[in-house]
HTML snippet that shows the backbone in 3Dmol.js (N, CA, C, O; Angstrom):
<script src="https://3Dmol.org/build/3Dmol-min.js"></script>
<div id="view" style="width:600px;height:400px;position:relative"></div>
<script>
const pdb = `
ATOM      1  N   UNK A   1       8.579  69.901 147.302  1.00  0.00           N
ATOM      2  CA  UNK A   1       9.408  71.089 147.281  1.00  0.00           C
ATOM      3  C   UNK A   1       8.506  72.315 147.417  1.00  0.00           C
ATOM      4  O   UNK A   1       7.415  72.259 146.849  1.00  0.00           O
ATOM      5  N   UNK A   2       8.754  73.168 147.946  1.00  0.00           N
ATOM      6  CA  UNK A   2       8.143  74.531 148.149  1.00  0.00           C
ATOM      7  C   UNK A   2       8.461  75.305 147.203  1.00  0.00           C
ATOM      8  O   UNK A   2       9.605  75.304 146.749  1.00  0.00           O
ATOM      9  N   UNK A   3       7.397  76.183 146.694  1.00  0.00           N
ATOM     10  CA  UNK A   3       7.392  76.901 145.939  1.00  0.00           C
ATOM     11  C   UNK A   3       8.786  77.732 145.837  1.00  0.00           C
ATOM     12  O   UNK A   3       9.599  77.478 146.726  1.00  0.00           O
ATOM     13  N   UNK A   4       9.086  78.504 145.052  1.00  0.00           N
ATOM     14  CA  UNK A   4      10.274  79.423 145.157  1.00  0.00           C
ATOM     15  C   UNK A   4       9.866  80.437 144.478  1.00  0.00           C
ATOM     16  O   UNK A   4       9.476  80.599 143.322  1.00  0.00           O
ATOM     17  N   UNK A   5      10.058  81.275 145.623  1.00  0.00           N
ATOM     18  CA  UNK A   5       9.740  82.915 145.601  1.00  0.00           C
ATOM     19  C   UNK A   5      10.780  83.760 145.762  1.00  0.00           C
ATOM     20  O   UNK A   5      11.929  83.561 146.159  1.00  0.00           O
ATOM     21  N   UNK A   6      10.217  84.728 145.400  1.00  0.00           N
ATOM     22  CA  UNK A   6      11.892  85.762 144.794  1.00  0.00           C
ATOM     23  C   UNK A   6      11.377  87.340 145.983  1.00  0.00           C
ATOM     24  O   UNK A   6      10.176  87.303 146.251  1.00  0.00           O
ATOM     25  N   UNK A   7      12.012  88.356 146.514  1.00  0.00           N
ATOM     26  CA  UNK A   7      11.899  89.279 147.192  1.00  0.00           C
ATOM     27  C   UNK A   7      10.861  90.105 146.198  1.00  0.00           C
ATOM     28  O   UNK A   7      10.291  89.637 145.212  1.00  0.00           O
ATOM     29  N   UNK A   8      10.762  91.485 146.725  1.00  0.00           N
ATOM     30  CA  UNK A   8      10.082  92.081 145.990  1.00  0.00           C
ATOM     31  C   UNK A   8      11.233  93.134 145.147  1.00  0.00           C
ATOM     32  O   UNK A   8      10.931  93.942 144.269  1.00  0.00           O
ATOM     33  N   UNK A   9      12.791  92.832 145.759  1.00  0.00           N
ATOM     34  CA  UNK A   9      13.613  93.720 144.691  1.00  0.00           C
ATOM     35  C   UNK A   9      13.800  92.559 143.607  1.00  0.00           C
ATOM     36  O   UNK A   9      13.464  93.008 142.512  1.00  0.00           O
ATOM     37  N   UNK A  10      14.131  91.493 143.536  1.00  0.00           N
ATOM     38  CA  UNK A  10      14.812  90.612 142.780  1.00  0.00           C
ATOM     39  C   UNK A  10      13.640  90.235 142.091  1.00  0.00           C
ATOM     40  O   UNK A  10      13.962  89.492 141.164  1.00  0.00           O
ATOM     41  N   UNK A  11      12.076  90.472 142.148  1.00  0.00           N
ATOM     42  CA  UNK A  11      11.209  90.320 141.243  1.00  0.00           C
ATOM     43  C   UNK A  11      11.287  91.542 140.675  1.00  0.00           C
ATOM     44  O   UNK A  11      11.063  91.281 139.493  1.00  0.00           O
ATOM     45  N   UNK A  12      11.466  92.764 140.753  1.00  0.00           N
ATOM     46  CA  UNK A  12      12.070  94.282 139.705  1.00  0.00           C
ATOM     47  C   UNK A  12      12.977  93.495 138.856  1.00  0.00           C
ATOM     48  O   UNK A  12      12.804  93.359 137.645  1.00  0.00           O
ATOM     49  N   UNK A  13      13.932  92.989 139.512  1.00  0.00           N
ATOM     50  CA  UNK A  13      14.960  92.594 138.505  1.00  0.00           C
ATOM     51  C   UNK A  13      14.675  91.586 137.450  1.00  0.00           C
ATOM     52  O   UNK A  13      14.773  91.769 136.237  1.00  0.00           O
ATOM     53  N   UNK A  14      14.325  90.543 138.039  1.00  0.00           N
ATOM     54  CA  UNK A  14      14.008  90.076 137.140  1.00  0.00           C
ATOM     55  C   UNK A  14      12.869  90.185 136.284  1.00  0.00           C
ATOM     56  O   UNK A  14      13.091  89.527 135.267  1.00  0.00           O
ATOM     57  N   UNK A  15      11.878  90.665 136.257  1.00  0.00           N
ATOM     58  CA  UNK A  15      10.562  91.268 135.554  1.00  0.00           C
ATOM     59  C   UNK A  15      11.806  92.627 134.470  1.00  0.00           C
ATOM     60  O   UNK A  15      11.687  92.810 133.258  1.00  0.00           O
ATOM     61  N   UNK A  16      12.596  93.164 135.152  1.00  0.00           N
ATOM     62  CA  UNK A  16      13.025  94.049 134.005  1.00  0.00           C
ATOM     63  C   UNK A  16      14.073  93.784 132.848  1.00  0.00           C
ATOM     64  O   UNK A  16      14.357  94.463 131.862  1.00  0.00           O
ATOM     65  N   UNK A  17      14.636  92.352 133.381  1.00  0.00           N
ATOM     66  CA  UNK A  17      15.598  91.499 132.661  1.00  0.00           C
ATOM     67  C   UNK A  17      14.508  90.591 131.346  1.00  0.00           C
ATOM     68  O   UNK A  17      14.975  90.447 130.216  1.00  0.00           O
ATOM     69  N   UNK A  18      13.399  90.170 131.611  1.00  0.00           N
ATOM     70  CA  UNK A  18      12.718  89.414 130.814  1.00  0.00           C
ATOM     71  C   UNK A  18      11.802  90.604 129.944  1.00  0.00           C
ATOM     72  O   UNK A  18      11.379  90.273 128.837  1.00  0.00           O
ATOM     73  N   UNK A  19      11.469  92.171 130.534  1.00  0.00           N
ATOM     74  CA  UNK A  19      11.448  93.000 129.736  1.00  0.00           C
ATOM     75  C   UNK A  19      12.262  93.565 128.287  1.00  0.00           C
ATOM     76  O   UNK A  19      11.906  93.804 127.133  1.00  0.00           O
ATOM     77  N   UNK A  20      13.530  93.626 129.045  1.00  0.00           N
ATOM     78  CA  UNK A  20      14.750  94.166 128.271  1.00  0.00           C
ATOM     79  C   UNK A  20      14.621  92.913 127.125  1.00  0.00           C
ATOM     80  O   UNK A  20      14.638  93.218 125.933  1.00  0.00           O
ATOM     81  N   UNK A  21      14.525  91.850 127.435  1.00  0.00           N
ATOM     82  CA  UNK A  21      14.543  90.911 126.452  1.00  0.00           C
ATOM     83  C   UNK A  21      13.977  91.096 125.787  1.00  0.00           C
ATOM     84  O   UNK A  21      14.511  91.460 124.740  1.00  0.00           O
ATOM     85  N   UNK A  22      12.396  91.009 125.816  1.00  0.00           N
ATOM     86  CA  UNK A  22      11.509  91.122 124.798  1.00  0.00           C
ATOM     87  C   UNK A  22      11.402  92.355 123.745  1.00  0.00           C
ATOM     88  O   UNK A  22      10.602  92.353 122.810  1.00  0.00           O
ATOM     89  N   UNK A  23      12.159  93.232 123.975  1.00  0.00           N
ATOM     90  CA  UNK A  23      12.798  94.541 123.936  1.00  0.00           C
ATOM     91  C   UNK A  23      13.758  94.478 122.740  1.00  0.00           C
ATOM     92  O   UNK A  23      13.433  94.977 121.663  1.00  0.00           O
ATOM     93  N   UNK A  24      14.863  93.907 122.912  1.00  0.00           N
ATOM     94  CA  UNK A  24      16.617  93.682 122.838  1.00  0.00           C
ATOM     95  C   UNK A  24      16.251  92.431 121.362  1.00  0.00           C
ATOM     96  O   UNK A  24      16.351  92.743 120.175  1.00  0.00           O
ATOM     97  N   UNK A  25      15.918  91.324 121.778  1.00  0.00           N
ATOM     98  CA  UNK A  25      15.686  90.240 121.471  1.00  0.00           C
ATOM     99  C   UNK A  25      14.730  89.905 120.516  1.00  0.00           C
ATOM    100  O   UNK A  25      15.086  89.202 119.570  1.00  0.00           O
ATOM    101  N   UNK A  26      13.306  90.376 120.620  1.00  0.00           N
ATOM    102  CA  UNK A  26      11.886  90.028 119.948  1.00  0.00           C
ATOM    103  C   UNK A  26      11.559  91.193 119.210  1.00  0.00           C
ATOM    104  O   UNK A  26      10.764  90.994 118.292  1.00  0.00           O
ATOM    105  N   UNK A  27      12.050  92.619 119.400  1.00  0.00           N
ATOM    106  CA  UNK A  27      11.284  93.785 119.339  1.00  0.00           C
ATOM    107  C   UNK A  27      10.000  93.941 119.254  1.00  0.00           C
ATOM    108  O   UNK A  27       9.138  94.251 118.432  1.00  0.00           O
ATOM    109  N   UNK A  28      10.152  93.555 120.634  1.00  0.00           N
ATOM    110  CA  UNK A  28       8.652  93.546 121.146  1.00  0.00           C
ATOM    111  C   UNK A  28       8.534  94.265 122.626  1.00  0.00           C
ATOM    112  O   UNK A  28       9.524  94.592 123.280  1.00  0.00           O
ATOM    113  N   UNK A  29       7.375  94.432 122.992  1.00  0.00           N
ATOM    114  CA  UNK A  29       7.389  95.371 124.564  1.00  0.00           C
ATOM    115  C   UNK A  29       6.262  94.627 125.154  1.00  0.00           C
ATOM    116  O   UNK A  29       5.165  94.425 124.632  1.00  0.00           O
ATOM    117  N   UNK A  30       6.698  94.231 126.365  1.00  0.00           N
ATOM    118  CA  UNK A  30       6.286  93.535 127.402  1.00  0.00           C
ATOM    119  C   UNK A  30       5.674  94.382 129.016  1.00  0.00           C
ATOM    120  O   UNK A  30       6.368  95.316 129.416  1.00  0.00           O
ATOM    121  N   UNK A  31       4.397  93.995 129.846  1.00  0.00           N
ATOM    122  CA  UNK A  31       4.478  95.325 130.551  1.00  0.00           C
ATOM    123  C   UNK A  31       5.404  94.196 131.826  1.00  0.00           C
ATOM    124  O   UNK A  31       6.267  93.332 131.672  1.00  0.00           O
ATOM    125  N   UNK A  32       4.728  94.726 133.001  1.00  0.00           N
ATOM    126  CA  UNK A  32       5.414  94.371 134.410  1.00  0.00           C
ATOM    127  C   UNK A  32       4.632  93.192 134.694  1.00  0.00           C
ATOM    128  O   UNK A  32       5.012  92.070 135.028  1.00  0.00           O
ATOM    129  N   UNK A  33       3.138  93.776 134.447  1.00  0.00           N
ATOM    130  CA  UNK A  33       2.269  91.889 134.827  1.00  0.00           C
ATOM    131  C   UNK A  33       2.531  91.063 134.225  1.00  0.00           C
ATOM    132  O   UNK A  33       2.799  90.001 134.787  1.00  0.00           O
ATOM    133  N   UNK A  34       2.575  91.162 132.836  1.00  0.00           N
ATOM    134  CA  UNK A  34       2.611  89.899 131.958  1.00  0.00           C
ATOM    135  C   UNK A  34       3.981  89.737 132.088  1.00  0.00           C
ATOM    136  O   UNK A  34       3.976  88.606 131.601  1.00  0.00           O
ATOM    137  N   UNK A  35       5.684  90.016 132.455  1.00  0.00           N
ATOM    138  CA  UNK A  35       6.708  90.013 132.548  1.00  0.00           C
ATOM    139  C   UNK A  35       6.676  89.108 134.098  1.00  0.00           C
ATOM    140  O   UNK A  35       7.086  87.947 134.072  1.00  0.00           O
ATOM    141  N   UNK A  36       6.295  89.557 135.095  1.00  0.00           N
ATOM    142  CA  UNK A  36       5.776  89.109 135.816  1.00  0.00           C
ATOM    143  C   UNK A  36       5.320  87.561 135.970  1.00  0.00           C
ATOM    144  O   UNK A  36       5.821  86.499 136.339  1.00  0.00           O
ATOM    145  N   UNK A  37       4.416  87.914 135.610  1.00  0.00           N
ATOM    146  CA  UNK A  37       3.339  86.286 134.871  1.00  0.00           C
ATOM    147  C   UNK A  37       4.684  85.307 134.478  1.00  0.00           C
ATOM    148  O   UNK A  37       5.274  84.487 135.181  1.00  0.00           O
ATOM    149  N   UNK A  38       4.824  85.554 133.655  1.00  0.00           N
ATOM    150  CA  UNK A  38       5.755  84.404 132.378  1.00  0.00           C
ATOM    151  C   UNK A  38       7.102  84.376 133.957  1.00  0.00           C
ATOM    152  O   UNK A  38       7.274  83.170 134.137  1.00  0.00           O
ATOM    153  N   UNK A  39       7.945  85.114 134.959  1.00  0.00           N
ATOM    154  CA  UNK A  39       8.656  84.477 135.861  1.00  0.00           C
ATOM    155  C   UNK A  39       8.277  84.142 136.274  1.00  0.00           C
ATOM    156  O   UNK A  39       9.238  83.574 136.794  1.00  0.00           O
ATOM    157  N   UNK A  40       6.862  83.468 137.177  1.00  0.00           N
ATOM    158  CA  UNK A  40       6.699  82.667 137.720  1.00  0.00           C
ATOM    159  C   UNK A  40       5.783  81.678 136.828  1.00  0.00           C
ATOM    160  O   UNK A  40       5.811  80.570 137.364  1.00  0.00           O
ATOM    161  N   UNK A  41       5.456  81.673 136.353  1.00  0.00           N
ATOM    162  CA  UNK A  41       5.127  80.458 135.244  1.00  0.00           C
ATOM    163  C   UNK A  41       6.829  79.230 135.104  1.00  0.00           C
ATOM    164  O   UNK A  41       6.986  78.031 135.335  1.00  0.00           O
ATOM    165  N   UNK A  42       7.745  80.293 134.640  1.00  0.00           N
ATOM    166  CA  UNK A  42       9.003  79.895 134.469  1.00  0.00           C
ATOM    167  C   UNK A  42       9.765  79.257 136.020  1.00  0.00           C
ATOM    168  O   UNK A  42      10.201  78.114 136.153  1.00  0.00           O
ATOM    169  N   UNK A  43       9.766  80.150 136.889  1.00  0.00           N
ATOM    170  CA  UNK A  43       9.401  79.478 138.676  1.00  0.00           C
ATOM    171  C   UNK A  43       8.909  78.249 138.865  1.00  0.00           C
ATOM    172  O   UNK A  43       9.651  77.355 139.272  1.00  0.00           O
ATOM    173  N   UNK A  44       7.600  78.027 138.600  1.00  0.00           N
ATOM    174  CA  UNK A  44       7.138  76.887 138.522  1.00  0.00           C
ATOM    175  C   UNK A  44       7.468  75.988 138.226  1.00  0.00           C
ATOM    176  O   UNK A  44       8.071  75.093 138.819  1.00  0.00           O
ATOM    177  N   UNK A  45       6.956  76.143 136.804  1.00  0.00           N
ATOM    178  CA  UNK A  45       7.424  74.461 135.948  1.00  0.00           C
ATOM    179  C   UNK A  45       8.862  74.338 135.371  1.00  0.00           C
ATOM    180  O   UNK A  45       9.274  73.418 134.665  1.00  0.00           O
ATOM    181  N   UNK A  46       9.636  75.559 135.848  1.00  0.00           N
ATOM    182  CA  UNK A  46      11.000  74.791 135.249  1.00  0.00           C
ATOM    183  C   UNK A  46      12.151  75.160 136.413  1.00  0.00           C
ATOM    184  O   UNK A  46      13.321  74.808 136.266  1.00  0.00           O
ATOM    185  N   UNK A  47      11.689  75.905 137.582  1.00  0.00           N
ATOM    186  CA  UNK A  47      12.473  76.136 139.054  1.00  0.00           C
ATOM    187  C   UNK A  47      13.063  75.013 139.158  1.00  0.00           C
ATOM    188  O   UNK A  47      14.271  75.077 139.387  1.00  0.00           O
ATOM    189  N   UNK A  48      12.414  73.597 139.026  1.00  0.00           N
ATOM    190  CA  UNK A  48      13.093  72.695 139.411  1.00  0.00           C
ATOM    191  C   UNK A  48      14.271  72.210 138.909  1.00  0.00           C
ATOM    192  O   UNK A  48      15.173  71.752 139.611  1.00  0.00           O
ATOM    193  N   UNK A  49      14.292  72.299 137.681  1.00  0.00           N
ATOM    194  CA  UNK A  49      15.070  72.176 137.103  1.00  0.00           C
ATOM    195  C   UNK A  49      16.457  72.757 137.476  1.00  0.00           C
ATOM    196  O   UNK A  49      17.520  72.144 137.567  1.00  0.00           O
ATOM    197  N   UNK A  50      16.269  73.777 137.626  1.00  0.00           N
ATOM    198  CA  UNK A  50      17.430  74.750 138.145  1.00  0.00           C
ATOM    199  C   UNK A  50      18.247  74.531 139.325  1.00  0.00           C
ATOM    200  O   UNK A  50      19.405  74.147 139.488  1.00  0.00           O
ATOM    201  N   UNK A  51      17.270  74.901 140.134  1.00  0.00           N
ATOM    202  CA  UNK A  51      17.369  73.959 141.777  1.00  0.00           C
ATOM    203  C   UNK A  51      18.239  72.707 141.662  1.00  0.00           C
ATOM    204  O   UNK A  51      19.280  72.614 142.313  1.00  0.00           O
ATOM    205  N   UNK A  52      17.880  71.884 140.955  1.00  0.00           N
ATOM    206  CA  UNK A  52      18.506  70.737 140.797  1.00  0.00           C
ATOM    207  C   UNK A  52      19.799  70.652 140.201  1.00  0.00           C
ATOM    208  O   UNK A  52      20.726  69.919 140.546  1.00  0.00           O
ATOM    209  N   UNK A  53      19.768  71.376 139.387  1.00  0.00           N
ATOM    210  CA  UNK A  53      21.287  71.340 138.704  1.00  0.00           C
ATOM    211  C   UNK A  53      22.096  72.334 139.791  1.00  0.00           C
ATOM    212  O   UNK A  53      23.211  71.996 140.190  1.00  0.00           O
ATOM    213  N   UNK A  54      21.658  73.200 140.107  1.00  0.00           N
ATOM    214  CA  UNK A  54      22.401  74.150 141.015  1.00  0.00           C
ATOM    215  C   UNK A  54      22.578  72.636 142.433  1.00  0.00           C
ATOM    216  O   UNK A  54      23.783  72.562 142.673  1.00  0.00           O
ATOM    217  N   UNK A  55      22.007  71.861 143.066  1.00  0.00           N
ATOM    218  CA  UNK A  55      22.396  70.784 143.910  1.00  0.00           C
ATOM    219  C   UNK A  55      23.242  70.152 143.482  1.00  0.00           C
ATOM    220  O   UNK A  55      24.252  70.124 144.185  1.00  0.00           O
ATOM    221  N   UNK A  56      23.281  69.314 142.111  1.00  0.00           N
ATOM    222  CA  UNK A  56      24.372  68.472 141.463  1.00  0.00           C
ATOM    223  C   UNK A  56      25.322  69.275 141.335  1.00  0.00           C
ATOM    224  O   UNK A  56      26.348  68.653 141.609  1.00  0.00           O
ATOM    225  N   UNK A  57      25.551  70.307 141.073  1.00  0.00           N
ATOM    226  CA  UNK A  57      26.975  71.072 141.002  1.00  0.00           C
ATOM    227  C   UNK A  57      27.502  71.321 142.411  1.00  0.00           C
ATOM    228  O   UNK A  57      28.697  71.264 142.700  1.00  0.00           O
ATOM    229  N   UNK A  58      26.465  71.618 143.311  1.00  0.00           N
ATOM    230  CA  UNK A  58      26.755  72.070 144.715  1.00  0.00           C
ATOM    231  C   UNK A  58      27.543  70.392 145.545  1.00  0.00           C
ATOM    232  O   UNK A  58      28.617  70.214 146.119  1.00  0.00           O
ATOM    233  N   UNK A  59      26.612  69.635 145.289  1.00  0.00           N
ATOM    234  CA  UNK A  59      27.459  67.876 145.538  1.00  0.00           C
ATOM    235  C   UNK A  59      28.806  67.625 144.932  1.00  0.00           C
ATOM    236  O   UNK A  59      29.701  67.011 145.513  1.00  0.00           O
ATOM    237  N   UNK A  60      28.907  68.197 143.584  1.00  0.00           N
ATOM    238  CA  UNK A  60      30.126  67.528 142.901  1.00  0.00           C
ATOM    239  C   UNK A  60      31.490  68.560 143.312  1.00  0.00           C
ATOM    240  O   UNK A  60      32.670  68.215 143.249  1.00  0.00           O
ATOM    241  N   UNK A  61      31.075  69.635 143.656  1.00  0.00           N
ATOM    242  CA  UNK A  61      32.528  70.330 144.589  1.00  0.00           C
ATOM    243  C   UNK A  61      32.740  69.966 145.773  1.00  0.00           C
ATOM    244  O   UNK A  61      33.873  69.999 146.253  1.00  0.00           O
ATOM    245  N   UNK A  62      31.597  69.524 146.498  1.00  0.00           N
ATOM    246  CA  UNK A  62      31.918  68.763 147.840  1.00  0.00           C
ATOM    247  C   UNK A  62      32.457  67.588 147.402  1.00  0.00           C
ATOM    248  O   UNK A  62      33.505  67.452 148.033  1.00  0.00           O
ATOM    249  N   UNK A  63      32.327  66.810 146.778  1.00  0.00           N
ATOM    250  CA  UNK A  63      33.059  65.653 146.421  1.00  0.00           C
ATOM    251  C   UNK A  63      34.694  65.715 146.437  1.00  0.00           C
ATOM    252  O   UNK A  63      35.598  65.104 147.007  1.00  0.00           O
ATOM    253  N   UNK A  64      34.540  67.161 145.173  1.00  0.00           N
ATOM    254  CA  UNK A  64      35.712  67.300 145.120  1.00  0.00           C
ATOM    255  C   UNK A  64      36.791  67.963 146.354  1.00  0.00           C
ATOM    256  O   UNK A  64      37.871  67.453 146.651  1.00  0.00           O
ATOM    257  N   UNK A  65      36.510  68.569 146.656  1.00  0.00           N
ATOM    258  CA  UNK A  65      36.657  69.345 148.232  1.00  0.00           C
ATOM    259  C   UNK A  65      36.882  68.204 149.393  1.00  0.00           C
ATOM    260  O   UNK A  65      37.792  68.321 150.213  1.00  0.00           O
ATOM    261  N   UNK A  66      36.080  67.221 149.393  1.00  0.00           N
ATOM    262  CA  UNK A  66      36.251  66.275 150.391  1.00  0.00           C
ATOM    263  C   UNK A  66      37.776  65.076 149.873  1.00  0.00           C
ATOM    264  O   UNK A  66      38.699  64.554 150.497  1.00  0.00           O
ATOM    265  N   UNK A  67      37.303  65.085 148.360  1.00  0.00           N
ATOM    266  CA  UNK A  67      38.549  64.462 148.045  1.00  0.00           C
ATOM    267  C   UNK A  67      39.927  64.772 148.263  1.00  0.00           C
ATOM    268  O   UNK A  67      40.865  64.043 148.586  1.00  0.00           O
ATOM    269  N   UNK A  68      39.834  66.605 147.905  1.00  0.00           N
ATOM    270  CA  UNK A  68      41.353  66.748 147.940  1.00  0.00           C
ATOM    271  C   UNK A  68      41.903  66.963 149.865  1.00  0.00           C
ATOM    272  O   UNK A  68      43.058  67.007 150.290  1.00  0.00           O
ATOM    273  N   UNK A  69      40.636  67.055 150.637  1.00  0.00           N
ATOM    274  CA  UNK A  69      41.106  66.786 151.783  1.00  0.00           C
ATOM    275  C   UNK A  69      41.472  65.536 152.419  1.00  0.00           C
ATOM    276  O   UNK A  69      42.277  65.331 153.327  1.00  0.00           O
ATOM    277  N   UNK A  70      40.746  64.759 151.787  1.00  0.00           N
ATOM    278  CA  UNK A  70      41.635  62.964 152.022  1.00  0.00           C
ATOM    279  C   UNK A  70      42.572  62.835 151.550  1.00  0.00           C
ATOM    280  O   UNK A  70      43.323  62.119 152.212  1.00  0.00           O
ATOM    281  N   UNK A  71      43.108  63.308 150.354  1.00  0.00           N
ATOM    282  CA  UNK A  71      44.505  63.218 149.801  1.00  0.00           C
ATOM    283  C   UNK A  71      45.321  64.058 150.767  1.00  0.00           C
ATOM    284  O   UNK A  71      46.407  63.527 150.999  1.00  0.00           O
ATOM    285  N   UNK A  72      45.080  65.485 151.555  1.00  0.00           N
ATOM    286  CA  UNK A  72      45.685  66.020 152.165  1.00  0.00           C
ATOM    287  C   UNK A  72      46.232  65.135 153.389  1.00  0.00           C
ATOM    288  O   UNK A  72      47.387  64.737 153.237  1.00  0.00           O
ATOM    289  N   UNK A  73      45.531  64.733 154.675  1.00  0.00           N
ATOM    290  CA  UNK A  73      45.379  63.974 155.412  1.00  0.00           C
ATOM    291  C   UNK A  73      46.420  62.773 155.185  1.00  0.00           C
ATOM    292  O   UNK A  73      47.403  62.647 155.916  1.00  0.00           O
ATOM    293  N   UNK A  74      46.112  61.812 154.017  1.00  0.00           N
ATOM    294  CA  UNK A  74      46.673  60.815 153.509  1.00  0.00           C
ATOM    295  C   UNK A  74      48.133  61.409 153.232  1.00  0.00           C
ATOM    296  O   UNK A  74      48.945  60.499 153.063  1.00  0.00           O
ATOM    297  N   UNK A  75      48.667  62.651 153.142  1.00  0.00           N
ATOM    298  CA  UNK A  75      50.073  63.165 152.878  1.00  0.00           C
ATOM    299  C   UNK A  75      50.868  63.384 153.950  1.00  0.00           C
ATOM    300  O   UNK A  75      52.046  63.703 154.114  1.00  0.00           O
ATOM    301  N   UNK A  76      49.614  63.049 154.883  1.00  0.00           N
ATOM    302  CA  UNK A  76      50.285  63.611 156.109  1.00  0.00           C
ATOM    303  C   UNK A  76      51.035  62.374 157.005  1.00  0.00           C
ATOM    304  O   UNK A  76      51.822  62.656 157.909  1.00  0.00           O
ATOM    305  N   UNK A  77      50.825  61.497 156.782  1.00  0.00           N
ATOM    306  CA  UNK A  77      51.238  59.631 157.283  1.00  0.00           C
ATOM    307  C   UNK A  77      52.411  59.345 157.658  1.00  0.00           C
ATOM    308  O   UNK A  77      53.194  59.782 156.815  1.00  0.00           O
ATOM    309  N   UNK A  78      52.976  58.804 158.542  1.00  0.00           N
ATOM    310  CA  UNK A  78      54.450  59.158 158.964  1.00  0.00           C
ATOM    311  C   UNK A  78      54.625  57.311 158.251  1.00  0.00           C
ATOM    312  O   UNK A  78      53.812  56.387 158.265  1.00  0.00           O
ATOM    313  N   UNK A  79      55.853  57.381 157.772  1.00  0.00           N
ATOM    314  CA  UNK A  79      55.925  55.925 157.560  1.00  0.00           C
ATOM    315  C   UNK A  79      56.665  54.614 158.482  1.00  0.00           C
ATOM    316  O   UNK A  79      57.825  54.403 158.836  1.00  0.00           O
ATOM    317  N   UNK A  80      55.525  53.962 158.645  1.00  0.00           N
ATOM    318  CA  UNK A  80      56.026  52.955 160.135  1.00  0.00           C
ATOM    319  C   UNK A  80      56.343  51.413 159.599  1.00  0.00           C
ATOM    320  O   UNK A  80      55.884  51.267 158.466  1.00  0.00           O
ATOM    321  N   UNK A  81      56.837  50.524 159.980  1.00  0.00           N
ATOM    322  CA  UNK A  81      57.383  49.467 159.703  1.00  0.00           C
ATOM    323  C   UNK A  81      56.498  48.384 159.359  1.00  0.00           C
ATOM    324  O   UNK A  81      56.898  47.296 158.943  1.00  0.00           O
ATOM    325  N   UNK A  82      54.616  48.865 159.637  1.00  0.00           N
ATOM    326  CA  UNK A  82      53.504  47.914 159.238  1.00  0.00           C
ATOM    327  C   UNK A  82      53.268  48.358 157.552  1.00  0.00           C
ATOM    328  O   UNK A  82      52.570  47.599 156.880  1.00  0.00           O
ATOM    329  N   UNK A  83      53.778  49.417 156.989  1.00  0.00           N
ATOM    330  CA  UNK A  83      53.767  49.503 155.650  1.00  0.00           C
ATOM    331  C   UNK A  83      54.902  49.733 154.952  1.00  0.00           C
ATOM    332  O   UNK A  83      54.866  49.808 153.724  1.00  0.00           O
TER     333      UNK A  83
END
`;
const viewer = $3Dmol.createViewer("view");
viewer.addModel(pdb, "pdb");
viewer.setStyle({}, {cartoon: {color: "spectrum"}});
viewer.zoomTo();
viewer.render();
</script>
């Protein structure tokens, strides 16, 4: 898997979201590098994680999506004298 990298707005955002935290949350103050640092640390070793669950959810609506279009299809059946 390739790394996963974020723009240079959506690293503001998020560097100021894991700020606000440490902020909000710890009362503590965090700068931009080390805020920085710790999202892609978090990128790294636990991106996958994410990625992955964001796929299993992304599969299980196609499932479902594909299902309710076979049921659609299947409604559509004219009834003939072989059933």
């Amino acid at each position: 898997m390739k790394p996963i990298k974020f723009d240079r707005d959506e690293t503001k955002a998020i560097v100021a979201e894991i700020q606000d935290y440490f902020r909000l949350e710890l009362d503590q103050s965090i700068g931009a590098i080390p805020a920085e640092m710790l999202m892609q640390f978090f990128a790294e070793k636990m991106g996958a994680y994410f990625y992955n669950r964001g796929l299993h959810d992304a599969q299980a609506l196609v499932r479902k999506k594909i299902d309710d279009v076979s049921d659609e299809i299947f409604s559509l059946e004219r009834p003939t004298k072989a059933r």
